[in-house]
N, C-alpha and C positions, 0 to 999 in steps of 0.2 A: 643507656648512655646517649647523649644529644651529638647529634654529630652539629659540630660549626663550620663554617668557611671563613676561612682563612685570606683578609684582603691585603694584597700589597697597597705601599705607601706611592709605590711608583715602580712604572717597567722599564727596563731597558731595551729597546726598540731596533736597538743591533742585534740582539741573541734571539734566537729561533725558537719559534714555540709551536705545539701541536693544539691545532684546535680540534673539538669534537662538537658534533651535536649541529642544530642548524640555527641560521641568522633568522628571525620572523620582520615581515615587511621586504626584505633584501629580493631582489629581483633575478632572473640570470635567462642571459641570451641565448637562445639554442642553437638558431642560425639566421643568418642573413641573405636575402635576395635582393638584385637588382638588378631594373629593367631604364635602358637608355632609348633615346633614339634623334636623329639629327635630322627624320620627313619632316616637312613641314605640311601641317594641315589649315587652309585659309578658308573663310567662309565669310558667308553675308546672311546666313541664316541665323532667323532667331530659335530654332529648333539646336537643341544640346547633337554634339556630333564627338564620337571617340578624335580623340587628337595624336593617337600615334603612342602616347605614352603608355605602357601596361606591363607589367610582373606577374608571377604564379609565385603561389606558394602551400607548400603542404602543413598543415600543424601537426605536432607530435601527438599534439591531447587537445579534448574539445575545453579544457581552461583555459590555456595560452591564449595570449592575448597577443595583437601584431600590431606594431606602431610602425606607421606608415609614414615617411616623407619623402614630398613631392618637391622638386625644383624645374620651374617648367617658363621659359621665356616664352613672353608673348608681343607682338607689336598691334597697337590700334590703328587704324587709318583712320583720319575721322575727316569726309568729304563734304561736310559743311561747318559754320564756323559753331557749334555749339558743343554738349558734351558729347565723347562717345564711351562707351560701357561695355565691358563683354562680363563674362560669368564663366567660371571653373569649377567643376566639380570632380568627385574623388565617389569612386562605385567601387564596393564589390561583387564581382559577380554582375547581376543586375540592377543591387542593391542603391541607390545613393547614402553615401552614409559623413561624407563633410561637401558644404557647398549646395545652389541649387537655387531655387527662382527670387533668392532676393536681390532685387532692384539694384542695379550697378555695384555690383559686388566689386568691378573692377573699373575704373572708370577716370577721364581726364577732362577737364574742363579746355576747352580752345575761343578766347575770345579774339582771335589774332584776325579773322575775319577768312584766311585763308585755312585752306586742304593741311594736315600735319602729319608725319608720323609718331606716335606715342612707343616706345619698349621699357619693358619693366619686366622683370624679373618676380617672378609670384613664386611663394615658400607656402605650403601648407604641409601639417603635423595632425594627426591623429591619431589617438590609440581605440582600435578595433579589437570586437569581442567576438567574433565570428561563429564560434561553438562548434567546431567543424574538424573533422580529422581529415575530409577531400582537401583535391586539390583547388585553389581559389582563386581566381583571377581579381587583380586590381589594376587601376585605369584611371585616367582620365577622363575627362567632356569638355566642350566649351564649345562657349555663342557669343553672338552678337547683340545686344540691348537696341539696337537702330539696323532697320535695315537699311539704308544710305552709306554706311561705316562698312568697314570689314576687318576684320582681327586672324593676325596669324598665329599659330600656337607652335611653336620651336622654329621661329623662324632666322631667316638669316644661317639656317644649318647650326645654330647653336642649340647645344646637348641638354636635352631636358633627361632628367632621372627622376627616380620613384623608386627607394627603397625598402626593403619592409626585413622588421624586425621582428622573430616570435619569441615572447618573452615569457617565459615562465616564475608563478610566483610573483607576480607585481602588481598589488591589490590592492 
């Protein structure tokens, strides 16, 4: 005898129903970390320099995957009239894995003929595959593209964060 299934026409979305078995594609958080901070790190170097911002986090399983966002104020000084440029990067570990030596990744044009200050607020998102059941450090970097310029990275004491999500199942 053929077993069939039986489809409804339509559910009613008020009454309670038991689900079994698992959703395929469906993702699910295991937990959340987040790392602040309101130093502010200035430079005039064109050499990458940790900016104060960094999280740890441990994965349950080396699948999990951990999506990472970054919200991190920064101000440009720029001391001559043309553009100034700085650069952000997102490491784990040692690793760079978003960001990194392209060409004014961050950048303002000053035709005004005077010294400016530039602030912008920079959003980066990535999801990271790490393979790793250790504990993981994530961070920050940032430079200057001129050294004439200087760029601050959380400055003005405004809170830069860096969250990190381990997500299991989200393939």
């Amino acid at each position: 005898m053929a077993i069939s299934k039986i489809k409804a026409s339509s559910m009613n979305l008020a009454d309670t129903y038991a689900f079994t078995g698992t959703v395929s594609g469906a993702g699910k958080v295991l937990q959340v970390v987040s790392g602040t901070t309101t130093t502010s790190m200035s430079t005039t170097s064109t050499t990458y320099a940790d900016t104060n911002l960094t999280a740890n986090i441990t994965p349950s399983s080396t699948s999990s995957k951990i999506y990472v966002i970054v919200n991190q104020n920064i101000q440009l000084d720029d001391n001559t009239d043309d553009r100034v440029g700085a650069g952000l990067r997102v490491l784990r570990d040692s690793t760079v894995i978003y960001g990194g030596d392209q060409a004014y990744e961050i950048f303002f044009e000053n035709n005004t003929g005077n010294a400016t200050q530039n602030f912008i607020t920079v959003n980066r998102n990535y999801l990271d595959s790490p393979s790793s059941t250790s504990e993981i450090t994530y961070k920050t970097q940032g430079r200057i593209y001129e050294g004439n310029n200087s760029v601050a990275f959380n400055a003005g004491s405004v809170e830069g964060t860096i969250t990190l999500m381990e997500i299991e199942g989200w393939y």
